[in-house]
Phi, psi and omega in degrees: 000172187288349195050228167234034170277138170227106223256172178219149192209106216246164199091357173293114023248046171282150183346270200296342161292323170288345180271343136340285235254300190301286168314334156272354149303284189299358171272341187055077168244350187214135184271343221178130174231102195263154194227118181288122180215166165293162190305276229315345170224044166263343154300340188290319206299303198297328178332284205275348180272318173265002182270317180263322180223073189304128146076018190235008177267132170225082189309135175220146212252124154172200208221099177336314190282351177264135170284127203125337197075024179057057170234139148317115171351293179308291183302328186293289162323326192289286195303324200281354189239359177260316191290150177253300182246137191250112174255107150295099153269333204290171196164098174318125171238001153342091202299327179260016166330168176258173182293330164291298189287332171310294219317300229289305183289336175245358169268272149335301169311297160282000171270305173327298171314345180265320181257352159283326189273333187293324172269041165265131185250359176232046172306112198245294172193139166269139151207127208273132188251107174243230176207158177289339177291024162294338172296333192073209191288343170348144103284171182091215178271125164309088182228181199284348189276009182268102173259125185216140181286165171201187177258142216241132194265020184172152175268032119280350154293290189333308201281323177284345173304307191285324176314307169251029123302310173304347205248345175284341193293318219266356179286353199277331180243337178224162187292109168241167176206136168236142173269159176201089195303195058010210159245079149003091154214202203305168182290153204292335201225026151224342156094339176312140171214204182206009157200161186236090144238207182051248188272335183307346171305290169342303218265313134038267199305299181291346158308279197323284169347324195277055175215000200260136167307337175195156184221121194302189195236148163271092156088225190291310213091348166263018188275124176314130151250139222259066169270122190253131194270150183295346194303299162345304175294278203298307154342265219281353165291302172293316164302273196332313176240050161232353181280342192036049166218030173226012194301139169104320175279157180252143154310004189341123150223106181208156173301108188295337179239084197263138153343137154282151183294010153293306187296324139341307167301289166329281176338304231267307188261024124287307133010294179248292190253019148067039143324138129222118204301138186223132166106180185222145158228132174284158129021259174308338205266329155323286148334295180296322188291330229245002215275353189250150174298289186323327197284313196274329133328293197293291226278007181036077164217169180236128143017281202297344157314320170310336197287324225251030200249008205232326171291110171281083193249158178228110193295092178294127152214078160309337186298294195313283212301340156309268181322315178266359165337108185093338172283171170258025172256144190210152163248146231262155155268128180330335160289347162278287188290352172316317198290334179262335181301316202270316134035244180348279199292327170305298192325329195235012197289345178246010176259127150327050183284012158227117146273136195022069204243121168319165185270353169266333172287165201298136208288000000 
């Protein structure tokens, strides 16, 4: 039951926070959900805010990179003597941001969100949404107790990196956890989501593509890819901070057993234009064809996607298999659920299926 829990969650209306938000209501988890948003989307927020947590909702108009986080006094007192639990989403997750705008919104934002989290006075557990790519450019094995500097394949990595150095200093003063996800796409078992990045660059590609006599295979193919259906992701989110026995631990939630991203590939374009790749194409060399915006426009992929087709990092998570250990949450393999991702995505590949959601609310 809600008890007297009240949670605050910045990153709404993005995806993975309404998807949050929806599951802990039908969980009865919360008495009060207050949701941080810029003014310019707070009408949307209360839209999609009564829809999902009908009379258990409070839209609050400010701004992560300001300090106070930009909320009104009176509200700020209110939340500092209520909230219990903090879900940090927001974030640019844009693989080709500039460094400036990463640096203000995933850096800055959280340390603001750190100090905010720090004036709670009845504050039960923060859980910090960073990724698992804090690795970079790293290979081999991963694990979750490693913040390791490294070399960064784009500044949303770089800038989340520096973000959960900040949020590791602060488990030392207040009870925390940080997740660090995988790649994040639709629910296993209706394909919804509300953008097509990330691997959907792939289904993309093979749209513009499925007229062509043939479509090469990328590089080896043998780098894991780490894909998570959101369900998954919320499920073992919500369990993991609802429990109170894991503040101080970090999260890989990620596919303990993932594919490689060849297998993936194959898939994806058999699958979708019933296909199979013939011939290699590197990557890098992918990357340089791929280096003009027009180009990267027509075929709606980002440059920077190709980098992940080239690291072998494989992500341990001993923390998550621990912890869910005994539970019914497992993450599913992208072969049971591909048939609804792509599902989805034919069905919408031509639809405005986020509208006007700023690039910092949660991805």
């Amino acid at each position: 039951m809600a008890g007297e829990k009240t949670y605050f969650i910045t990153g709404f209306p993005g995806f993975i926070a309404g998807e949050l938000i929806k599951e802990a209501v039908k969980r009865d988890l919360f008495q009060h959900v207050y949701v941080l948003v810029l003014p310019e989307m707070a009408e949307q927020a209360e839209i999609q805010l009564a829809e999902i947590a009908p009379g258990k909702g409070t839209v609050i108009k400010g701004d992560i990179t300001k300090e106070q986080l930009g909320i009104e006094p009176e509200t700020r007192r209110i939340l500092e003597q209520t909230v219990t639990h903090v879900y940090h989403l927001a974030a640019i997750y844009d693989l080709g941001v500039e460094r400036e705008a990463a640096f203000l919104v995933n850096v800055k934002g959280t340390i603001c969100v750190n100090r905010f989290v720090k004036s709670l006075q009845s504050l039960e557990l923060y859980t910090y949404f960073s990724t698992a790519y804090v690795s970079g450019k790293r290979e081999g094995k991963i694990f979750e107790s490693e913040l390791e500097p490294a070399e960064f394949k784009n500044f949303y990595e770089e800038t989340k990196w520096l973000a959960e150095k900040e949020v590791r200093s602060l488990q030392k003063e207040v009870p925390a956890i940080i997740i660090r996800p995988g790649i994040v796409v639709g629910h296993s078992k209706t394909g919804r989501t509300v953008k097509f990045d990330g691997p959907y660059y792939m289904l993309q590609l093979f749209q513009k593509l499925r007229y062509n006599p043939f479509i090469p295979a990328l590089g080896k193919g043998d780098v894991p890819f780490h894909l998570i259906p959101v369900d998954y992701l919320i499920q073992a989110v919500l369990y993991l901070s609802q429990s109170g026995r894991f503040s101080g631990k970090t999260f890989h939630i990620t596919d303990p057993d993932p594919l490689p991203i060849g297998k993936v590939y194959e898939l994806f374009l058999e699958k979708s234009i019933n296909m199979k790749p013939i011939g290699r194409v590197s990557p890098k060399l992918m990357k340089k064809c791929f280096s003009s915006d027009a180009l990267c426009r027509y075929f709606q992929v980002r440059k920077e996607a190709f980098d992940y087709f080239i690291y072998n990092a494989d992500y341990d998570c001993t923390n998550t298999a621990e912890a869910l250990k005994g539970t019914a949450i497992s993450c599913p393999s992208i072969v049971s659920y591909s048939d609804a991702m792509i599902q989805f995505f034919k069905e919408n590949q031509n639809q405005p299926i986020q509208k006007g959601v700023k690039a910092y609310a949660g991805s």
